[in-house]
C-alpha positions in Angstrom: 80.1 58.6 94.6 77.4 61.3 94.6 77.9 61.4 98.0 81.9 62.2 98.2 81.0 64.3 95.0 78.4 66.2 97.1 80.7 66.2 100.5 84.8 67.3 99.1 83.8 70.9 97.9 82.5 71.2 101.8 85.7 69.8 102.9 87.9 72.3 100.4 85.7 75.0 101.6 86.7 74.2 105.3 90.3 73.9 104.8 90.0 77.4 102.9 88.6 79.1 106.2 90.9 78.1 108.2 94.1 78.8 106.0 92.4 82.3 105.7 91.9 82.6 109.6 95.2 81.9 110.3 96.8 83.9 107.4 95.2 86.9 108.7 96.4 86.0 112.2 99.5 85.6 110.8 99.4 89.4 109.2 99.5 90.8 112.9 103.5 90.6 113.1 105.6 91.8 110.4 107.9 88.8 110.6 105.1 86.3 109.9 103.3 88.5 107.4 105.1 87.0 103.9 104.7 83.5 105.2 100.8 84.3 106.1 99.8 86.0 102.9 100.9 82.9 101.2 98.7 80.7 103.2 95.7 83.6 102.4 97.0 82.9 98.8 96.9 79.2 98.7 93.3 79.7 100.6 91.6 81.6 97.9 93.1 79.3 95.4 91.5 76.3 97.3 88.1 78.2 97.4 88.1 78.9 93.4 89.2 74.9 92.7 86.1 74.5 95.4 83.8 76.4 93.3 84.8 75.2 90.2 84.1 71.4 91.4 80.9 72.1 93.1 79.4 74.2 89.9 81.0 71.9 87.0 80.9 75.1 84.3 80.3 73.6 80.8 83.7 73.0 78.5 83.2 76.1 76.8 83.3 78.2 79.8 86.6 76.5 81.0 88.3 78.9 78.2 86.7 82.4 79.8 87.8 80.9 83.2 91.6 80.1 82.2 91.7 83.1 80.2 90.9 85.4 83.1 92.5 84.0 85.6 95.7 84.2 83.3 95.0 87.8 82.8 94.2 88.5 86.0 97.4 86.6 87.3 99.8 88.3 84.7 98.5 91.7 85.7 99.1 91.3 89.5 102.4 89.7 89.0 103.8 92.8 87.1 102.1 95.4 89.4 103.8 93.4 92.4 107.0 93.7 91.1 106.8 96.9 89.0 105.0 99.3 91.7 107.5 101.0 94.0 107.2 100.8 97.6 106.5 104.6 97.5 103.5 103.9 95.4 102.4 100.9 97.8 99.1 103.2 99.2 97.9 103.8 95.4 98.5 100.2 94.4 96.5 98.9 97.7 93.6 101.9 97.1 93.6 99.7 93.3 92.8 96.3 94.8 90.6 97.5 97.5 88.5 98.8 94.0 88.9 95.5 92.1 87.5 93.7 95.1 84.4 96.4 95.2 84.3 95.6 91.3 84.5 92.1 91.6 81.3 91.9 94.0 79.5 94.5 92.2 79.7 92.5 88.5 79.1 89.2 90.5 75.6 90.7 91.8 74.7 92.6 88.7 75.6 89.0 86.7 72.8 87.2 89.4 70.5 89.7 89.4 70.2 90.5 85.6 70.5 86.5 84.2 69.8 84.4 86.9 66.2 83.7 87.1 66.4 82.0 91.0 67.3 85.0 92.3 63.9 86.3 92.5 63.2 85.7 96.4 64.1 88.7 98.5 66.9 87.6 100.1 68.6 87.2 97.2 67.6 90.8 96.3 68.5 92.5 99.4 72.0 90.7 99.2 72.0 92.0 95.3 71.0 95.8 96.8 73.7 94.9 99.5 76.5 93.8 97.2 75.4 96.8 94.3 75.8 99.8 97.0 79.0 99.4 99.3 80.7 97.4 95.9 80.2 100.5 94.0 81.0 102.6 96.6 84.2 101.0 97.2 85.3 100.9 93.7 84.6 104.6 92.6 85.3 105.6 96.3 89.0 103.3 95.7 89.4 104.9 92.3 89.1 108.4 93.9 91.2 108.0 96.6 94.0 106.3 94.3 94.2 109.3 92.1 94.5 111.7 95.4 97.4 109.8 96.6 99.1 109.7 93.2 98.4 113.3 92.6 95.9 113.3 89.5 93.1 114.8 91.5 93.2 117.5 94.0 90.2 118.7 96.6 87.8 121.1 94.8 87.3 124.0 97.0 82.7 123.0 96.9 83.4 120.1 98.4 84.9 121.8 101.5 81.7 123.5 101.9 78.2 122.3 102.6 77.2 122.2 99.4 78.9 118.8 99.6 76.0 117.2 102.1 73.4 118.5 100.0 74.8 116.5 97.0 75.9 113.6 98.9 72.8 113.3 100.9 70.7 112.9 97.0 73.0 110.7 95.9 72.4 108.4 99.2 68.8 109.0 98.9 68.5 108.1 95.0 70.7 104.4 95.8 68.2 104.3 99.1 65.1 104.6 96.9 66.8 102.3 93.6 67.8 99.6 96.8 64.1 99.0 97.9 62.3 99.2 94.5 65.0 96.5 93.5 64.1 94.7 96.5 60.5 94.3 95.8 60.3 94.5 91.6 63.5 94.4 90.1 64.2 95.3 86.8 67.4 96.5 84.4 66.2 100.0 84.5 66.3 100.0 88.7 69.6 98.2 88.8 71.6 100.9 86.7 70.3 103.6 88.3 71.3 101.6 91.4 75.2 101.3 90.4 75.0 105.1 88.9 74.3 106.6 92.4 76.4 104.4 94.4 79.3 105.2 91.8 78.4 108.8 92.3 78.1 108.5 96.0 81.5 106.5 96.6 83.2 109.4 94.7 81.1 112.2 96.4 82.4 110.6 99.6 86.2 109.9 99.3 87.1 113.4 96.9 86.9 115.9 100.0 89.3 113.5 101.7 92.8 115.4 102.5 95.9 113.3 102.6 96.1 113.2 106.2 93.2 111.3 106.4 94.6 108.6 104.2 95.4 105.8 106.3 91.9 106.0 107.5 90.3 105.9 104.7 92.1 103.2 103.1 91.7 100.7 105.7 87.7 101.6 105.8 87.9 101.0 101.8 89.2 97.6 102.8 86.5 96.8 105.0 84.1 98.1 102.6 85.4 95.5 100.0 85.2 93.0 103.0 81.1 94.0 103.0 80.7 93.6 99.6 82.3 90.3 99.2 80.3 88.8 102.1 77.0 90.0 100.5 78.1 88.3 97.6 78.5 85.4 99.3 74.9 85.4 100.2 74.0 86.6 96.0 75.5 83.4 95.0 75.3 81.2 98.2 79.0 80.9 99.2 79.4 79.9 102.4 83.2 80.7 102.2 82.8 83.9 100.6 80.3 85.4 103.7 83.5 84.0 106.3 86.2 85.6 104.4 84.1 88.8 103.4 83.2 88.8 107.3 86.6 88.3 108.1 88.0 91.4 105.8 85.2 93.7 107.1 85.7 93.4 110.4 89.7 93.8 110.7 89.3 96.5 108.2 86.5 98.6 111.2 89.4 97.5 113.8 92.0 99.4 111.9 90.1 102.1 111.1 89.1 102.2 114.9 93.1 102.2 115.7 93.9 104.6 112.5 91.2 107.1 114.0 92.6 106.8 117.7 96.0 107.4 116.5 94.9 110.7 114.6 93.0 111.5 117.6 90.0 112.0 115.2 86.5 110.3 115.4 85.5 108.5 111.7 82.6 110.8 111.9 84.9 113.8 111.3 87.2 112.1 109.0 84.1 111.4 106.4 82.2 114.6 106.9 84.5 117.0 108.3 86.1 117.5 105.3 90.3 117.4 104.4 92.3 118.1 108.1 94.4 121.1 107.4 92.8 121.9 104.1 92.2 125.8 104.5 95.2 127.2 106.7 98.9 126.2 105.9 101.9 127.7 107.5 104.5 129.2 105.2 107.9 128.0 103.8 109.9 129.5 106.5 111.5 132.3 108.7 109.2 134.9 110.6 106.5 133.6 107.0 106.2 130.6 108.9 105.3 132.5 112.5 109.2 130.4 113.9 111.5 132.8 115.8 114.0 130.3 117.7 115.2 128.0 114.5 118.6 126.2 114.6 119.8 124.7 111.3 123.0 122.6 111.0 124.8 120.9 108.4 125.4 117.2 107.8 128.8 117.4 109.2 127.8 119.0 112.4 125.1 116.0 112.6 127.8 113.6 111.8 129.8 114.5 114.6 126.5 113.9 117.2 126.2 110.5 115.4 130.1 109.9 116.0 129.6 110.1 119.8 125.8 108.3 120.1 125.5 105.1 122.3 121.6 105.4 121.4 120.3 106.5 117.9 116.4 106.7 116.8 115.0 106.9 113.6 111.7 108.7 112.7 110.4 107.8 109.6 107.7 109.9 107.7 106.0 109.8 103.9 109.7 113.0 103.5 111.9 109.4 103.6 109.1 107.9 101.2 109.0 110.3 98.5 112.5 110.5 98.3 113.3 106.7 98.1 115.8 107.1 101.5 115.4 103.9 102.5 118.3 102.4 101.6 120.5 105.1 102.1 118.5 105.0 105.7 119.7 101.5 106.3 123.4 101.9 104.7 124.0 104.8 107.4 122.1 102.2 110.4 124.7 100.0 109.4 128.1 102.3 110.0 126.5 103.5 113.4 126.0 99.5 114.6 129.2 98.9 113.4 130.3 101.6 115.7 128.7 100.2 118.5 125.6 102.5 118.6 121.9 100.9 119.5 119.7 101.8 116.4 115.7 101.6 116.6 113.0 102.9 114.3 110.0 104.7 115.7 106.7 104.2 113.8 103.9 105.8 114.4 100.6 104.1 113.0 100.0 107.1 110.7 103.1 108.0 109.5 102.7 107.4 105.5 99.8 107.0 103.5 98.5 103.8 104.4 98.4 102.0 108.1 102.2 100.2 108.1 103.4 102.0 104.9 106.7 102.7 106.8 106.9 99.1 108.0 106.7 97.6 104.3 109.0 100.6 103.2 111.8 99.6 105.8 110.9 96.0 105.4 112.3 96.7 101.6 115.7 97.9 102.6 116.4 94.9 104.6 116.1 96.8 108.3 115.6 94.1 111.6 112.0 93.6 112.2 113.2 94.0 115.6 114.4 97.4 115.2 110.8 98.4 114.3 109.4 100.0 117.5 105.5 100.9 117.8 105.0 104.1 119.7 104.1 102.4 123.0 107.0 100.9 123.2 109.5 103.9 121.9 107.9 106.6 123.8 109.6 105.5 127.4 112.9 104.8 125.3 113.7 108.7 124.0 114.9 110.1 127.5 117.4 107.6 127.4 118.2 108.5 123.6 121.0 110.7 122.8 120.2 111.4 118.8 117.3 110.7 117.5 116.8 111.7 113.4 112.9 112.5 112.4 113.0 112.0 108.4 110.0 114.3 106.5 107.7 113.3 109.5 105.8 116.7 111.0 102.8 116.1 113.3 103.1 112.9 114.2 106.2 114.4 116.1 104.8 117.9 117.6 104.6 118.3 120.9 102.1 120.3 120.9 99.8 117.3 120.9 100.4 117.3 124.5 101.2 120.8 125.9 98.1 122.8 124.2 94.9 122.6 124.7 94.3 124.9 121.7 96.0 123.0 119.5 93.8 121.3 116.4 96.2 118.3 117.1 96.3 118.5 121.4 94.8 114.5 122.5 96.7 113.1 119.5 99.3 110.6 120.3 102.5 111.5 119.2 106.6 110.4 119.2 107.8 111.3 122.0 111.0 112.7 120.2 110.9 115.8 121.8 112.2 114.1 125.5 115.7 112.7 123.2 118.8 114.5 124.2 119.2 115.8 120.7 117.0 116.2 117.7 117.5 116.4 114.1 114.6 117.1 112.0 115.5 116.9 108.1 113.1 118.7 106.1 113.1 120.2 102.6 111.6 123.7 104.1 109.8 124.5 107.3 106.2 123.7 105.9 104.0 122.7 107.9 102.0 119.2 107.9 98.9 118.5 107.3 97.3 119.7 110.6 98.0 123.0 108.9 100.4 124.2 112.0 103.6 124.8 113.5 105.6 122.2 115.0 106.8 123.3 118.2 109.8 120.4 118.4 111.2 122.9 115.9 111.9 125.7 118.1 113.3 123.7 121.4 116.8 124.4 122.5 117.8 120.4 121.6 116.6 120.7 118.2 118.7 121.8 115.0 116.9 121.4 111.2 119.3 120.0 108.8 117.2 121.3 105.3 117.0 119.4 102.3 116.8 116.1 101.0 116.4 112.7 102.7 118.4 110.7 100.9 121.0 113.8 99.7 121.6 114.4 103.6 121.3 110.6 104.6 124.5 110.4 101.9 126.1 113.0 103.1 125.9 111.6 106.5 127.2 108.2 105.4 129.4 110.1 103.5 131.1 112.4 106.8 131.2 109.1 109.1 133.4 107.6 106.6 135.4 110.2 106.4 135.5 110.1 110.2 136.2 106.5 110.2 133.2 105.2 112.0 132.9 102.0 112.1 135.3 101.2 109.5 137.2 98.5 111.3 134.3 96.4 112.6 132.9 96.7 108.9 136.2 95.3 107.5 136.1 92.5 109.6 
């Protein structure tokens, strides 16, 4: 008995691994991603009734166990159903921070009131766990309240005055970590979490919102980190796999985030926020354009009318103005019509790596439809509209023309090689690489101003009129 006692926690802890393993395989493609989180799901669940069977907590600390997991169940339920998909980066920034939180209070719990955790393994996993936990959660925190607009970029941390502070702050958790290490102590430990609080959020608030998809996905490796070294604070062998597991697909994305952005992660952390200092007007000559061509929903309708080939450029414009629906409704007429229909998605369009995937994803759009940018770019010669929705520099062609260009190396839509081009825009800002967008200006392109989902009903709207589509959509 003592022996299947000793061996079915071993056994739960296996079949966990390899439900996680194949969940996160599963996370790759966008039509296997529900289906996979649920086996990640039923994986972690399998780990905690692993735990629970292998530590056997007294009856009185069932109640604290039920009672969190209840709150903690109740809480993620609502957000999951509550948060728009607009807000999907801020809500992920949130959990990337609970899971820093989590494995900071797991090794503060060990280190402060269990006595076997003396042995310096156990403390360099503590000083591990302490450091990129509370760097992740303060770091998460920060970059949350960016994203939703509660914080801005002070203009010191722009400047080197920044390093000095950071560099202290790295030096006071360095100096906390290794006196930890050898002596311990209460005192220590606080002035451990203080720094690497201080430090995460010294880090992440010179961030600009260009840089966001980066430095989400990094967050998510960080809370990867942290949960492995908590795995070795309390001797989970699960809990080093699945930390391991998060970590390292978290530096993979970050690897593909930075290639995309044509940036090194060096220069997104210390460079400072991309296109923080110069930004190019609201319009006209203010905005240094000469060559502008605007058009009006109807004219746009008419190009639609015609189409055999349509392509869709989704940015964060189509995000903030909640478009995606009326997006889809208009995809709909034109394939009544007879018109091919395809999304192009660049891997840093949005605020977080696949925030246009999920936002599509919610208005019901073909997973087929979705087109990475390999496999767009070759399509836009043969495409005779193609529609760029509140995207800017992941669509300038500059990327590849000039070699002055803060952008020239990055990988961009190809949208500029489509027989025509609308670009619908509020203004003629410019993005976040602070610059003008050449597509603006070529003889193909015409700006239809204002906003996404006002000029994605008005579309609808004129192709009604027009009768597009109508009969195949009555039958």
């Amino acid at each position: 008995m003592d022996t299947l006692s000793t061996a079915f926690p071993v056994v739960i802890d296996l079949a966990a691994v390899l439900l996680l393993a194949l969940g996160l395989k599963g996370l790759a493609k966008v039509r296997s991603a529900r289906s996979a989180n649920g086996l990640a799901a039923l994986a972690m669940g399998l780990a905690v009734a692993g735990l629970l069977i292998q530590l056997r907590p007294a009856p009185i600390a069932w109640a604290g166990i039920a009672a969190g997991a209840a709150v903690g169940g109740l809480a993620g339920l609502i957000t999951a159903r509550r948060v728009p998909m607009t807000a999907m980066p801020e809500m992920v920034a949130l959990f990337n921070g609970c899971g820093g939180l989590s494995s900071l209070l797991v090794a503060v719990g060990v280190a402060l009131f269990r006595a076997d955790a003396s042995n310096l393994v156990s403390q360099v996993s503590i000083a591990i766990s302490v450091v990129v936990g509370a760097i992740t959660f303060s770091g998460s925190i920060v970059a949350m309240a960016k994203l939703q607009g509660w914080l801005g970029t002070p203009g010191w941390t722009q400047s080197g005055l920044r390093h000095g502070v950071n560099i202290a702050l790295a030096a006071v958790a360095l100096a906390a970590a290794v006196l930890l290490s050898s002596s311990g102590g209460p005192t220590l430990l606080a002035v451990l979490v203080a720094s690497s609080c201080l430090l995460g959020i010294g880090l992440t608030l010179p961030i600009g919102g260009a840089d966001m998809p980066v430095v989400i996905s990094l967050l998510n490796s960080y809370s990867g980190v942290a949960a492995a070294a908590a795995g070795f604070v309390v001797g989970s062998q699960l809990l080093i796999v699945a930390g391991a597991m998060v970590g390292s697909a978290g530096l993979i994305l970050t690897q593909v985030m930075c290639t995309a952005m044509n940036r090194s992660l060096v220069s997104v952390l210390f460079g400072g926020a991309l296109g923080v200092a110069a930004k190019v007007g609201g319009g006209g000559s203010e905005a240094g354009y000469t060559r502008i061509t605007s058009c009006s929903p109807e004219e746009c309708a008419l190009a639609l009318e015609n189409a055999e080939r349509v392509v869709f450029v989704p940015g964060y414009g189509l995000a903030v103005a909640q478009a995606q629906h009326a997006l889809r409704e208009l995809a709909k007429v034109l394939e009544a019509n007879g018109t091919e229909v395809n999304y192009a998605i660049h891997p840093v369009a949005g605020r977080m790596p696949g925030h246009m995937n999920v936002l599509l994803a919610e208005a019901d759009v073909p997973y087929e439809q979705l087109q990475e940018m390999d496999a767009i770019n070759p399509e836009f010669p043969r495409t005779d509209v193609a529609i760029v929705l509140g995207a800017n520099d992941v669509v300038n062609p500059d990327a590849k023309t000039d070699p002055t260009s803060p952008l020239y190396g990055m990988p961009v839509l190809e949208v500029d090689q489509a027989r025509q081009v609308f670009v619908v825009k509020r203004s003629l800002g410019a993005g976040y690489a602070g610059i003008a967008n050449g597509l603006f200006e070529l003889p193909q392109t015409a700006m239809v101003f204002g906003d996404a989902k006002v000029v994605l009903n008005g579309l609808l709207s004129e192709l009604r009129e027009l009768g597009v589509g109508r009969q195949k959509v009555a039958s």
